[in-house]
Each structure stands twice: as C-alpha cells, then as structure tokens.
C-alpha positions as CSV (number, residue, x, y, z in Angstrom):
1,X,0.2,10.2,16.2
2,X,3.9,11.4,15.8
3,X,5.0,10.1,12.4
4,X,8.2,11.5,10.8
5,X,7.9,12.8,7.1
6,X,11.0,11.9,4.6
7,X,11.8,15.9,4.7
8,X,12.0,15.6,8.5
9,X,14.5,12.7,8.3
10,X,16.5,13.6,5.7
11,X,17.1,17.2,7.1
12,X,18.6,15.4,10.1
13,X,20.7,13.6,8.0
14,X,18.6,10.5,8.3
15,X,16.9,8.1,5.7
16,X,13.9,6.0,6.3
17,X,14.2,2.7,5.6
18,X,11.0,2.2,4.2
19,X,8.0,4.9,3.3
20,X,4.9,4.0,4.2
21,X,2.8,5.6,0.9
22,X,-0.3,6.7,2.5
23,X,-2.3,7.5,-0.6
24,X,-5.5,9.2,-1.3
25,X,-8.4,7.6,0.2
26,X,-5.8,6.8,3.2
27,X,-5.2,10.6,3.7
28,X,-8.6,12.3,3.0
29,X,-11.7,9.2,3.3
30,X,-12.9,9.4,6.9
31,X,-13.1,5.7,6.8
32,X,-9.9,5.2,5.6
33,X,-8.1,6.6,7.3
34,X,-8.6,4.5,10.3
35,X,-6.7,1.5,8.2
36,X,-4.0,4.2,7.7
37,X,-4.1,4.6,11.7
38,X,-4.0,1.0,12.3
39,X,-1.2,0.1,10.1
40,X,1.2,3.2,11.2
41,X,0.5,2.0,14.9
42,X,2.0,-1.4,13.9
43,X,4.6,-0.5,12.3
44,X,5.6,1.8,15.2
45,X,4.9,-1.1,18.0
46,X,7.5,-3.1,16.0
47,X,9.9,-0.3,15.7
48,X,10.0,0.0,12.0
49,X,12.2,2.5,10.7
50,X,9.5,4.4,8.4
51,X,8.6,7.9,7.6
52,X,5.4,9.3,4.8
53,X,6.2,12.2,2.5
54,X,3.3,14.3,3.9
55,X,2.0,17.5,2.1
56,X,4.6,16.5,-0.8
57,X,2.6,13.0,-2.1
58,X,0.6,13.7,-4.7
59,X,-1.9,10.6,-6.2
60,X,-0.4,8.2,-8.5
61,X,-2.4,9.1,-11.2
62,X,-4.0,5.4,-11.2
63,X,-7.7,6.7,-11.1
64,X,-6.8,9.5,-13.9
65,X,-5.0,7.3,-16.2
66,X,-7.7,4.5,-15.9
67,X,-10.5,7.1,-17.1
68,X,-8.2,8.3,-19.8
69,X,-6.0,10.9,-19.1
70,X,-3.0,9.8,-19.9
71,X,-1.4,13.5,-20.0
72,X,-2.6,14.0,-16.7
73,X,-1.3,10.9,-15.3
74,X,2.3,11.1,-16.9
75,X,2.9,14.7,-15.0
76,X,1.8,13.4,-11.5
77,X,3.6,10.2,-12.2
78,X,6.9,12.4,-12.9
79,X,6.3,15.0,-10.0
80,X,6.7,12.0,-7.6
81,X,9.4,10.0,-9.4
82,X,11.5,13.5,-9.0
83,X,10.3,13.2,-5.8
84,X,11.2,10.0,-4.6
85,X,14.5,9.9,-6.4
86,X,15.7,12.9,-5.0
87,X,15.2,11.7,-1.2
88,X,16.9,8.8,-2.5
89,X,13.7,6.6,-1.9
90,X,14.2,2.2,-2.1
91,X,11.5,0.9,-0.4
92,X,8.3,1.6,-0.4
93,X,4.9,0.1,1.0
94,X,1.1,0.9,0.6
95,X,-2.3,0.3,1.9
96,X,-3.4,0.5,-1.6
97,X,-3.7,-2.4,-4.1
98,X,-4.4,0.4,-7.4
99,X,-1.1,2.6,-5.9
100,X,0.8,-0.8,-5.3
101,X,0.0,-1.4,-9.0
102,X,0.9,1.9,-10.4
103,X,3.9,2.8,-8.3
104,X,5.3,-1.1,-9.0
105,X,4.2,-1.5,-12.3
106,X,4.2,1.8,-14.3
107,X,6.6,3.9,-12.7
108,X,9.9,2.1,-13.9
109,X,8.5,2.9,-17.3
110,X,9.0,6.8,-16.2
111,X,12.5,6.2,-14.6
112,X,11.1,5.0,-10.9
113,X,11.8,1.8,-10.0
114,X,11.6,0.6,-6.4
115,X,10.9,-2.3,-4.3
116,X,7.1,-2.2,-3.9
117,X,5.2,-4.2,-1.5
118,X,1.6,-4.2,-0.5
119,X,0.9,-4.0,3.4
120,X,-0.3,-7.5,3.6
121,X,2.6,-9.1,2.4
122,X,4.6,-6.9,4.9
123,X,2.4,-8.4,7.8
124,X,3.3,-11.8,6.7
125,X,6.5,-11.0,6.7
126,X,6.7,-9.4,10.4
127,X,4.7,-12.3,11.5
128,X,6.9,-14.9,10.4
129,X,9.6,-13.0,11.5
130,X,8.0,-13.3,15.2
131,X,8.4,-9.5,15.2
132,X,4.4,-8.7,15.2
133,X,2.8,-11.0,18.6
134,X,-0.8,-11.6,19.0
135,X,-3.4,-11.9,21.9
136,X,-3.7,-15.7,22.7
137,X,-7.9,-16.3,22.1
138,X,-7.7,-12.4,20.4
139,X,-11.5,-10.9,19.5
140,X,-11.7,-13.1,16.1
141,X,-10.7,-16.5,17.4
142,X,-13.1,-19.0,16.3
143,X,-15.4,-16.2,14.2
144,X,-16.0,-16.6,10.5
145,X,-14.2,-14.5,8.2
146,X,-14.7,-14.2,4.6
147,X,-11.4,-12.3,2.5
148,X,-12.5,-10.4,-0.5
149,X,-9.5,-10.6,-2.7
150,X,-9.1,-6.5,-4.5
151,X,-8.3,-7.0,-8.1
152,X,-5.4,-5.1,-8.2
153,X,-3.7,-7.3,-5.4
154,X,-5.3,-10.5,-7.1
155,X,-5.9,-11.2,-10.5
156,X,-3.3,-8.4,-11.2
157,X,-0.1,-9.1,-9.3
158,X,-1.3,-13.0,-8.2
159,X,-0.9,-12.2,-4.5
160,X,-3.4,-14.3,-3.0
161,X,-1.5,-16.4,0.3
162,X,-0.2,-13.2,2.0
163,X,-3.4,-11.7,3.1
164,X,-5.0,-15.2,3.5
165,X,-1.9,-16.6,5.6
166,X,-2.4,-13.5,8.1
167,X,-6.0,-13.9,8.9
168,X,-5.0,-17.6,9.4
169,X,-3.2,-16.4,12.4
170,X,-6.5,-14.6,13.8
171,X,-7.4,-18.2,15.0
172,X,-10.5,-17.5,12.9
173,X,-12.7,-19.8,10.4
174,X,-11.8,-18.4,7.2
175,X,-14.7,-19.3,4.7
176,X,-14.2,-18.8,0.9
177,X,-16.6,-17.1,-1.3
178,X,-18.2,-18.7,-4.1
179,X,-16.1,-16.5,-6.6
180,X,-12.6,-16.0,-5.2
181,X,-8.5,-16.2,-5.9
182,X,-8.7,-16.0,-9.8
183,X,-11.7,-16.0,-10.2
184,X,-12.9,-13.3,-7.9
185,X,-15.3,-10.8,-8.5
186,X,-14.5,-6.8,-8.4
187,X,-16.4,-4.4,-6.0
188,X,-17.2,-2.1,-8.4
189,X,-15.0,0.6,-8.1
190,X,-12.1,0.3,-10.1
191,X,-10.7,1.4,-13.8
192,X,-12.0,5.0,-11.9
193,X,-15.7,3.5,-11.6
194,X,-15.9,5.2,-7.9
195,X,-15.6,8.6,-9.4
196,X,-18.5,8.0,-12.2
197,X,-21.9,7.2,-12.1
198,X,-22.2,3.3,-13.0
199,X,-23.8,2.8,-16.8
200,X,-27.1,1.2,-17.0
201,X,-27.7,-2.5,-15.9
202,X,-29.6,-4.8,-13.7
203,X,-27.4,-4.9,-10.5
204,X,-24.6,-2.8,-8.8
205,X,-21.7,-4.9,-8.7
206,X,-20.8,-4.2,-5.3
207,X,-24.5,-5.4,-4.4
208,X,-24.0,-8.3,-5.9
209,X,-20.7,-9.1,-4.5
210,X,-21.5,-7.9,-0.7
211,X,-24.5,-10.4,-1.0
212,X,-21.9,-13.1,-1.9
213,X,-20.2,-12.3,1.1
214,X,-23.5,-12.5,3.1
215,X,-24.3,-15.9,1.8
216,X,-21.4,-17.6,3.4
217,X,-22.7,-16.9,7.2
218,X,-19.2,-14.6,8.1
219,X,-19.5,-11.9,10.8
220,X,-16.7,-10.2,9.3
221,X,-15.5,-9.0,5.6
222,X,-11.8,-8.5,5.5
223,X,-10.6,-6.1,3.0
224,X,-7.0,-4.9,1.6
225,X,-8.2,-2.0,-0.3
226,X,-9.5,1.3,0.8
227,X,-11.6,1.1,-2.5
228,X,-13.1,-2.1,-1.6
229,X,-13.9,-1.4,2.2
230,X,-15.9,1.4,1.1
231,X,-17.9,-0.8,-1.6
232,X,-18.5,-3.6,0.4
233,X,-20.1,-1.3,3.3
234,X,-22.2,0.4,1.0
235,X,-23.6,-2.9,0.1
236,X,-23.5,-4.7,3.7
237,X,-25.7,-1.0,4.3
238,X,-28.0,-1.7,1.9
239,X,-28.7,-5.2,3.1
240,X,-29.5,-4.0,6.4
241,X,-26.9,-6.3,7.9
242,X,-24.5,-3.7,9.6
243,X,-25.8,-5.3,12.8
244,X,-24.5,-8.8,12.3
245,X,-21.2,-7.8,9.5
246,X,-18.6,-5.6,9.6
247,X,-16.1,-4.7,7.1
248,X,-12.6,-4.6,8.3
249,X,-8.9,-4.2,6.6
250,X,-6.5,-6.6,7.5
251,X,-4.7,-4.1,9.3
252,X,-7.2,-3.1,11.5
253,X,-7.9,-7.3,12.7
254,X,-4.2,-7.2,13.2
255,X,-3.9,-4.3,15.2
256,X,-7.0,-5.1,17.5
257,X,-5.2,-8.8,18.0
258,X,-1.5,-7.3,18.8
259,X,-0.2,-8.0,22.0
C-alpha cells in the first residue's frame, strides 16, 4: 500500500487533514497489523485526505507510564508533542483505545492538544455520512456477533454506541455479553499487564472473559483494540474453538462488507 507520511506531504507543501496514528501493536504485531491494513484501505476507498508519521512515531508512552515510569513516559510524550506541533498536526485518529486515551487525555497536560477520535467513531461517522457503502446481504448478515467493549474506549471515555451502531449496519444479530457497557470486563492486558507475567490467582482473565464470549453462541468476537484482539484469541485458542469463532476488529468486518 501507498500511504503518504506527514514529512512527504508537508515537503510538498501539503497538510493532511487528518493522521491516521498507527501505533505499536498496529506497526510491529503480525496480527495487528492486518486491522491497520483494513482501516488504511477504507479510508483510501473514501478518499480521505490522510497521511501517518512513519519512522518518526514513537509509542505514547501509555504502557510505560501504566507500569511506572513516569520519566520515561514524559520524554516520549514530549518527543511527539514537538512532533506533531511542528507539522502543525489537528486531527488525529487511532486504532488504539490506550493511544486514544493517552494522546486525548494526557497530552494537553504536556502542551498537545488535538482533536482525538477513536476509529470506530470515525466509521460511524463515514457511514452516516453515506460516504462508506456496504454489500447488500455482506458475509455477516444474519450471523451472531458479540462486541467486547476495550476499557479504554468504555468505562474510560463512555464510548459505547459508535462501535455498537456500526456492526448494526453488518445486518448481523448483535448478542450482548453477560458483563458489558459499564460494566464490562477487561481482557487482561491493560495497565501494561501484556508485558508482565500475570500475579498469582485462579483464572487468567482473558480466559474467563473469552469463555463469556463463547457462552452467548456468536461466531464472531468483534474487537476495537489491538490489545484485546490478541487476548481474546489466546483464549478462543485455548478453548479449542478457533473452528467455530473468530476474532475480528471492526475495521476488518467493515472492510470485508464495503462495496
């Protein structure tokens, strides 16, 4: 794929008119970077003005901060405020609930403030705008789907319709969880838990919640955090039920239903 970087624009005296932050696991996980793949293909087929900063984005700091380092955190946070300041940077959007946190919630703090919005709220918004089309009777139509709210998009910034209100327009049977909206249950892997070995109890959480997710009969998971797609297929794994569920991002069901 041929996708501009901010340094390419602006040297051609252009400005994106959004960046498209592609973030950790969407640059370097194998699995994540499919969503990353999905969602840049969208916003191209709808002719989105966007661009990524490329070799120059560094991590948030979100996973460093969360285990403690808050040194650590306030010099990578910097780095990419100068950043984005200097290329004059408004708009941003991610695939990532923890860098949609950090970037929209403790940035300003540091001097960066700017209009932050999570890629399922951007998919609403293309879709009521008419400007993303979908298959009539598309792969998911009449297929259960359960949404596993992240807690970072969730119980942290209350956005809760946006991703359900997309999957609504799958024509698929969307079938709530016991524990979901507010009172949803995490996968497991944030405050930095994916980068630590778990302390000692009588369940991994992500077990516990993939099982939840089993239990209400749906063929598919849908996910809106790289963090949580990788939980919830360890656990749908260790279930043995990779035949009959797969875990998908939102991006990916809307890119497999575009017209």
């Amino acid at each position: 794929m041929k996708i501009p970087t901010v340094a390419e624009l602006v040297a051609n005296g252009q400005q994106p008119d959004i960046l498209f932050w592609v973030g950790c696991a969407g640059s370097f996980d194998q699995r994540a970077q499919k969503i990353t793949k999905a969602f840049a293909q969208i916003l191209q087929k709808v002719g989105l003005n966007f661009a990524i900063l490329g070799k120059e984005e560094m991590c948030t700091g979100d996973p460093v901060r969360r285990a403690g380092n808050e040194f650590m955190f306030q010099m990578m946070a910097y780095q990419n405020i100068q950043l984005l300041n200097n290329y004059g940077i408004k708009k941003i959007v991610t695939t990532c609930p923890h860098c949609f946190n950090t970037l929209k919630n403790e940035y300003p703090v540091l001097g960066g403030n700017y209009e932050v919005i999570h890629h399922t709220t951007l998919l609403q918004q293309l879709i009521d705008e008419g400007k993303i089309k979908l298959k009539e009777g598309g792969i998911f139509k009449g297929k259960k789907i359960t949404y596993h709210d992240s807690c970072y998009l969730g119980r942290a910034n209350n956005i809760y319709e946006a991703p359900r209100k997309v999957l609504e327009v799958l024509d698929a049977e969307l079938v709530e969880m016991k524990r979901c909206k507010t009172n949803g249950l995490c996968c497991g892997a944030g405050g930095a838990q994916m980068f630590k070995e778990e302390e000692k109890g009588t369940s991994r959480i992500n077990v516990d919640r993939s099982n939840e997710a089993i239990a209400t009969g749906a063929g598919f998971i849908a996910a809106a955090c790289p963090f949580c797609n990788t939980m919830m297929t360890d656990g749908i794994k260790l279930a043995e039920k990779e035949e009959s569920v797969q875990v998908l991002d939102i991006a990916e069901m809307v890119a497999e239903s575009m017209v």
